[in-house]
C-alpha positions as CSV (number, residue, x, y, z in Angstrom):
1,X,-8.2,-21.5,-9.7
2,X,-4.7,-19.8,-8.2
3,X,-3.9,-19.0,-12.0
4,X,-7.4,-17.6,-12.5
5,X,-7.4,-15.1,-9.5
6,X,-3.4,-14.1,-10.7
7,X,-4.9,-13.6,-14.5
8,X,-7.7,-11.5,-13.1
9,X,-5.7,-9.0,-11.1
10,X,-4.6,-7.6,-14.0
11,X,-7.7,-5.4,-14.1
12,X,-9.6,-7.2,-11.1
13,X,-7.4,-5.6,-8.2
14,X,-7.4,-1.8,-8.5
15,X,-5.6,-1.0,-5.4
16,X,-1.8,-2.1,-3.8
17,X,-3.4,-3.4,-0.9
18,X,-6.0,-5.9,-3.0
19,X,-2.9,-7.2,-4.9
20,X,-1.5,-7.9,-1.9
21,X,-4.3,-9.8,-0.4
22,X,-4.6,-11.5,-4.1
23,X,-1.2,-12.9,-4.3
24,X,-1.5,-14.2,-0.8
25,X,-5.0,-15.9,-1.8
26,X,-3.4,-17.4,-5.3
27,X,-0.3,-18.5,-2.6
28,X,-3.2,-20.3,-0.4
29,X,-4.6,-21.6,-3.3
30,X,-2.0,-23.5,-4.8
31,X,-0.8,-24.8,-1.1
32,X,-4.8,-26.2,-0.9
33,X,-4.0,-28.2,-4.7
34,X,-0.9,-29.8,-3.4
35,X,-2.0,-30.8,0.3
36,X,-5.2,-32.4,-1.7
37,X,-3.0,-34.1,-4.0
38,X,-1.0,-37.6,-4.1
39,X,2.0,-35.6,-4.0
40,X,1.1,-34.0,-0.4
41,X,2.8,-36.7,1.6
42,X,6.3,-35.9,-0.1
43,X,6.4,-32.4,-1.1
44,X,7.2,-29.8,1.0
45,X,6.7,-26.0,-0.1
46,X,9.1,-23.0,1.2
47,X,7.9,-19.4,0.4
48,X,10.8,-16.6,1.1
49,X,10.6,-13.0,0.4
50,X,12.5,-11.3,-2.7
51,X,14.8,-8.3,-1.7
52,X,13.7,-8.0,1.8
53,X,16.7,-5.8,2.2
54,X,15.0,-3.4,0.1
55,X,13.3,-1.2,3.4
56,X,13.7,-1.9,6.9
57,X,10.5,-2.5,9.3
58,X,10.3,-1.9,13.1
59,X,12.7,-4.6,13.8
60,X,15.5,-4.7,11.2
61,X,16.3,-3.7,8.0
62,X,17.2,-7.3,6.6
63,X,14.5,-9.1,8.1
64,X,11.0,-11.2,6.3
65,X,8.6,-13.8,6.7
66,X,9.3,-16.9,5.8
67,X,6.5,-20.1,5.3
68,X,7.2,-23.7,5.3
69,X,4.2,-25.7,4.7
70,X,4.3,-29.8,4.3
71,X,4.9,-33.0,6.5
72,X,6.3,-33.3,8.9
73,X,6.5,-29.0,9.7
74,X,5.6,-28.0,13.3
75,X,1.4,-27.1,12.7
76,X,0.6,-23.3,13.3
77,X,4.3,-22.8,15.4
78,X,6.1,-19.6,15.2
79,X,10.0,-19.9,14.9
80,X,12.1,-17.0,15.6
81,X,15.0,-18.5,14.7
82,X,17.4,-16.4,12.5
83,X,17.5,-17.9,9.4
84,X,18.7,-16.6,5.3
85,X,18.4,-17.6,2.1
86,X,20.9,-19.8,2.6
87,X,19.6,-21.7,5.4
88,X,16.4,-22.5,2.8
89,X,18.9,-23.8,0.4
90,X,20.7,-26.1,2.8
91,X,17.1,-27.6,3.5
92,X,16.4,-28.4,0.2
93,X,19.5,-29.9,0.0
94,X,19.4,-32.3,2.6
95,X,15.8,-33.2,1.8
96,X,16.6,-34.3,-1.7
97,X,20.2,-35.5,-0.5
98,X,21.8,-33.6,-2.9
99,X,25.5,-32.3,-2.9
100,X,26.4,-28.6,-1.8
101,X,26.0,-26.0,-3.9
102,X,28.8,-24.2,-2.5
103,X,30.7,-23.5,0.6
104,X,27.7,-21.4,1.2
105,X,25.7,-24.0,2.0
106,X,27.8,-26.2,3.0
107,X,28.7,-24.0,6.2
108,X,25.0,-23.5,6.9
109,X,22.5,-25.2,8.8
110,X,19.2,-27.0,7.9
111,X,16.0,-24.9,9.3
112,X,15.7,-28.0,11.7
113,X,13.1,-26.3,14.0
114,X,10.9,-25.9,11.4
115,X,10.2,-29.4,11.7
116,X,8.6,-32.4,14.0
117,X,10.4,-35.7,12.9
118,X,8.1,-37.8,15.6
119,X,4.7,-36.1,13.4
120,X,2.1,-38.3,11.5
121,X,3.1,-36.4,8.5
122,X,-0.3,-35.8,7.3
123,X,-1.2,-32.4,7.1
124,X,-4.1,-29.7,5.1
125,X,-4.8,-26.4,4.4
126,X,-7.6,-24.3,3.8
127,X,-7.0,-21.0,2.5
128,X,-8.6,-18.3,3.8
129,X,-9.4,-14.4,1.7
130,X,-8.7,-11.1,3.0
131,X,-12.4,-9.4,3.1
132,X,-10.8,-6.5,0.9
133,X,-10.7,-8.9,-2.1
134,X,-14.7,-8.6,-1.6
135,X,-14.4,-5.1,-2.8
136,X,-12.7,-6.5,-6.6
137,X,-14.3,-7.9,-9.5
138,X,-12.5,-10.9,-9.2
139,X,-16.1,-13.1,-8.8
140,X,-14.4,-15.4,-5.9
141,X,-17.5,-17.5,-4.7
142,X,-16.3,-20.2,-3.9
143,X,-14.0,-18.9,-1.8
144,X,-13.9,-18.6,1.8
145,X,-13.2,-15.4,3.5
146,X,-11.9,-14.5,6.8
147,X,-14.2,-13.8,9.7
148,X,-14.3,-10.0,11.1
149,X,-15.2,-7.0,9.5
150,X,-14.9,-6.1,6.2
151,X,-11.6,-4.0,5.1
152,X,-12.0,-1.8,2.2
153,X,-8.9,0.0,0.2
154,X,-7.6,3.3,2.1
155,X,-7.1,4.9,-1.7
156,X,-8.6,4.2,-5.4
157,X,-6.7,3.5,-8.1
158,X,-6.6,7.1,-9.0
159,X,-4.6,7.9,-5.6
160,X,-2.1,5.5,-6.9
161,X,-1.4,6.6,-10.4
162,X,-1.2,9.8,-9.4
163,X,1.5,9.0,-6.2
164,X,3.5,6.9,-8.6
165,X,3.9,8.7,-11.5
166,X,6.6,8.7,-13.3
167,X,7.8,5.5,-11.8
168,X,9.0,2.6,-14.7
169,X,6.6,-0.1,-13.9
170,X,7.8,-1.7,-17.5
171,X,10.1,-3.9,-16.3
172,X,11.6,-5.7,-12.7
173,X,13.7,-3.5,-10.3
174,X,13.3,-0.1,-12.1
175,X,11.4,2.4,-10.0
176,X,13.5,4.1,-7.2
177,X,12.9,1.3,-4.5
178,X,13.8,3.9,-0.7
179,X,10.9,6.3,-3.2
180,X,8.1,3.5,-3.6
181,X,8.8,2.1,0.1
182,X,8.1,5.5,1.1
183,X,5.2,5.8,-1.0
184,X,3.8,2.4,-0.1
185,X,4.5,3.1,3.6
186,X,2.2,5.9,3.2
187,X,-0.6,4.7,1.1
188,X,-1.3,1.8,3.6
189,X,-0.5,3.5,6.9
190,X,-1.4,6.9,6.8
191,X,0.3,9.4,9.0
192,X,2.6,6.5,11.4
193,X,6.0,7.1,11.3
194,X,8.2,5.4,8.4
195,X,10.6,3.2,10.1
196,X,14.2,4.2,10.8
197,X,17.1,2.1,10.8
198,X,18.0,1.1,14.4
199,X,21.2,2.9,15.9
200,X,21.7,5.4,12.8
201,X,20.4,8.8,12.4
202,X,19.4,9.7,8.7
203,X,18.6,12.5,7.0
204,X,15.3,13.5,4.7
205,X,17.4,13.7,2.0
206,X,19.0,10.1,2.2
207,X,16.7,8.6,0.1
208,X,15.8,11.5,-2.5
């Protein structure tokens, strides 16, 4: 099903904000295949965030979400620990009691308070759509959606084309990344101020 909804997209999802929503469902969807497999009681699934230094948010300009889903992981808990990339690799290490990569590594700590060692271990999930995926011609039926009102896409696909053109969408990490933040920042939330790096003043034409 996960590779199904990610095949459809293609020409299923029309908008940024329905791909979105649509790789977070395919993410949901896989999760749901492991935790009803044999292989949920030992495998342990850590989602980071490519390039998150690429545009700041509200809080810093280095800083993304980060999932851990498995046994023996604290159930619904928020940690606001500071963690990196690195941190994620020193977990997988120790779980698979493997050597260092590196001094990297080797100088970091596990994510330890991601975890409950005194839990059952047994865990599920359910994954849950946004409503906007209602508004594709994906055909998800069979897929539950999340309670509330239903979201529809600020901008058509038109609006899109037209803000990104001339962008090279042919190939990874070739369209002007400060331009498409902008541009993103814009299509999804109108009118509110882009964020600002904290304690540095920058002018309009830093990113131009």
């Amino acid at each position: 099903m996960q590779r199904q909804v990610a095949e459809a997209c293609g020409y299923g999802c029309r908008q940024q904000l329905q791909r979105l929503d649509q790789r977070d469902l395919a993410l949901g969807l896989l999760i749901e295949a492991v935790a009803t497999s044999p292989y949920a009681a030992t495998t342990l699934i850590i989602v980071t965030e490519d390039d998150v230094q690429d545009g700041p948010d509200h809080i810093d300009s280095h800083r993304g979400p980060a999932f851990v889903v498995g046994p023996y992981v604290k159930q619904g808990a928020v940690v606001h620990t500071r963690y990196s990339q690195v941190n994620a690799l020193r977990t997988i290490e120790d779980l698979l009691g493997t050597q260092h990569i590196n001094l990297n590594t080797a100088f970091q700590r596990p994510m330890a308070e991601v975890f409950d060692v005194h839990a059952s271990g047994m865990w599920s999930y359910a994954p849950v759509a946004s409503t906007v995926l209602k508004t594709t011609s994906l055909g998800l039926q069979d897929v539950k959606f999340a309670a509330g009102s239903a979201i529809t896409p600020q901008h058509d696909a038109t609006y899109w084309a037209a803000v990104t053109a001339g962008f090279d969408f042919s190939d990874a990490d070739r369209v002007p990344v400060a331009q498409f933040n902008k541009v993103l920042w814009t299509g999804l939330m109108g009118d509110k101020p882009y964020p600002a790096l904290r304690g540095q003043t920058r002018s309009p034409q830093d990113d131009d």
